[in-house]
C-alpha positions as CSV (number, residue, x, y, z in Angstrom):
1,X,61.1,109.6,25.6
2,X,61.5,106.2,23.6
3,X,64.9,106.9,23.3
4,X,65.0,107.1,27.1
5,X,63.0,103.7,27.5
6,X,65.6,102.2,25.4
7,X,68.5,103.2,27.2
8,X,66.8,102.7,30.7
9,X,65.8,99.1,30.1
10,X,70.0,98.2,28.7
11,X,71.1,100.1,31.7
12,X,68.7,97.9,34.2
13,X,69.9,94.6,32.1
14,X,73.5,95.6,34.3
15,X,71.6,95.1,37.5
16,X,71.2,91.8,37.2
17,X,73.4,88.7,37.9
18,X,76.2,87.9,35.2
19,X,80.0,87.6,35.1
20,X,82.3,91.1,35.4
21,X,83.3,90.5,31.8
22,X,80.3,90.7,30.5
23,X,79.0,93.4,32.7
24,X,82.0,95.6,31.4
25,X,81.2,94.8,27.6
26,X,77.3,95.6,28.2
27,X,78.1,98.8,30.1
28,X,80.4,100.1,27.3
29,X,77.7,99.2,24.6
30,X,74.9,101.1,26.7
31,X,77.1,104.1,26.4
32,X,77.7,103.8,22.8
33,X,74.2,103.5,21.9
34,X,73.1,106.5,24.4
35,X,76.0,109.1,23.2
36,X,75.9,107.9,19.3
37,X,72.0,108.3,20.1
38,X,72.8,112.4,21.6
39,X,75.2,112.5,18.5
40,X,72.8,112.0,15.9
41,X,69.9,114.5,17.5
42,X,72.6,117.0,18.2
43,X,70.8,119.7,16.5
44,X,68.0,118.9,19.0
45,X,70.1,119.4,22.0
46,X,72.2,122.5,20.5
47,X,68.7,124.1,19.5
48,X,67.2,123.6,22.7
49,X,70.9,124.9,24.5
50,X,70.7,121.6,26.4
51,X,74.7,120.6,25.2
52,X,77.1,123.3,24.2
53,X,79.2,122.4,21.3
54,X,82.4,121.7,23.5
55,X,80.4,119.2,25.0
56,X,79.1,117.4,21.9
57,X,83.0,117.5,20.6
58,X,83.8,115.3,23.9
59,X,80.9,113.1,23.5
60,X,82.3,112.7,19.5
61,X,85.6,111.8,21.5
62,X,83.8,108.9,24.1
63,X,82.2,107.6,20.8
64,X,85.4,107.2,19.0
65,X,86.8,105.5,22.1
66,X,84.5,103.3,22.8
67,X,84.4,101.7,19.4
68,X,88.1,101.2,19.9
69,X,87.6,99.8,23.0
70,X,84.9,97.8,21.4
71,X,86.3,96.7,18.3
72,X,88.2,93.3,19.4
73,X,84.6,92.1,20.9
74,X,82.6,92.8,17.6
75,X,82.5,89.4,16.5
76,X,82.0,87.9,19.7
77,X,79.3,90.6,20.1
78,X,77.3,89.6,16.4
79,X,78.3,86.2,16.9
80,X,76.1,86.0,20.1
81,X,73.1,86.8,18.0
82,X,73.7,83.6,16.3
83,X,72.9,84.0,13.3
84,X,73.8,81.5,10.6
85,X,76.3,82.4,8.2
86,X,74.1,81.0,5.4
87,X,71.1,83.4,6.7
88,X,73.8,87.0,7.1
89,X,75.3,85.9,3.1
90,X,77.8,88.0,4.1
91,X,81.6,87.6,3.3
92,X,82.2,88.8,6.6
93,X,82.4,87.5,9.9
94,X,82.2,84.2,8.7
95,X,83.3,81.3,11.4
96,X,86.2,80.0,9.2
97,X,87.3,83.9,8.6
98,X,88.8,83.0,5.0
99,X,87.1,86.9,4.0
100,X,89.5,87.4,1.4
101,X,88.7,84.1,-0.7
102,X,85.7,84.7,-0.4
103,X,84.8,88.3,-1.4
104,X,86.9,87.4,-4.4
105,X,84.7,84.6,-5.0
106,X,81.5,86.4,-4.9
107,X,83.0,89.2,-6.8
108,X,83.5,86.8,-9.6
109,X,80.1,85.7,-9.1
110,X,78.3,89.2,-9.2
111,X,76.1,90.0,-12.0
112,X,78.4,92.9,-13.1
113,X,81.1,90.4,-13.4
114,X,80.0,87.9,-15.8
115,X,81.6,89.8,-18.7
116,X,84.4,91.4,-19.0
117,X,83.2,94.8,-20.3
118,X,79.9,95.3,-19.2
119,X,77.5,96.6,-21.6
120,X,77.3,100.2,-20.3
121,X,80.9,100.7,-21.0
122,X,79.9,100.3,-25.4
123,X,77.6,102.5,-24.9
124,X,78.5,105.0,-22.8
125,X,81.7,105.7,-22.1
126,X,83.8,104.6,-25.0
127,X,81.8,106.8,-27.4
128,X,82.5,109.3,-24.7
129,X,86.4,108.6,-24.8
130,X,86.6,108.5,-28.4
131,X,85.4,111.6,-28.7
132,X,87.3,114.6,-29.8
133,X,86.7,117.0,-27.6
């Protein structure tokens, strides 16, 4: 029933006034969430004989689609939210979209990093390699 709620009130957020662009983006999104949402309770609906396995193969197909369809508005889509680069301290999606440098840089920063053989490795598995087995 919550699932429902959730679903009914995205779908009534299309009834109201905003440009066709946007209506077509949040129609596509409702979808997602409601099939990925049948997707993951699909032993629910097979149990029950609700949705016949044929039928939760299509709805597998819709999903895949729409996240292709979706995929070139994803960072329009998270930027809306917007949320600060500095708060997400992610590599990704940042507004000046250098990822690469980036990651690298915080790769070189991570804790595992600041040696170059990390402890475990003298411990563990060299003893391990050097063993005759």
């Amino acid at each position: 029933h919550g699932e429902y709620l959730i679903v009914r009130g995205f779908a009534d957020i299309l009834n109201k006034p905003m440009s066709s662009s946007l209506k077509i983006v949040l129609h596509k999104e409702v979808l997602l969430y409601a099939l990925w949402r049948i997707e993951e309770c699909s032993g629910d609906f097979l149990e029950t004989n609700t949705l016949i396995p044929s039928t939760l193969q299509d709805i597998h197909s819709l999903v895949s689609e729409l996240l292709t369809e979706l995929r070139p508005e994803a960072v329009r889509l998270v930027d809306s939210f917007a949320h600060h680069d500095l708060i997400l301290r992610s590599t990704l999606g940042c507004y000046d979209g250098d990822v690469y440098r980036r990651l690298f840089e915080w790769a070189k920063k991570a804790p595992l990093n600041k040696q170059e053989v990390t402890d475990g490795y003298h411990k563990y598995l060299r003893p391990l390699l050097k063993a005759k087995l």
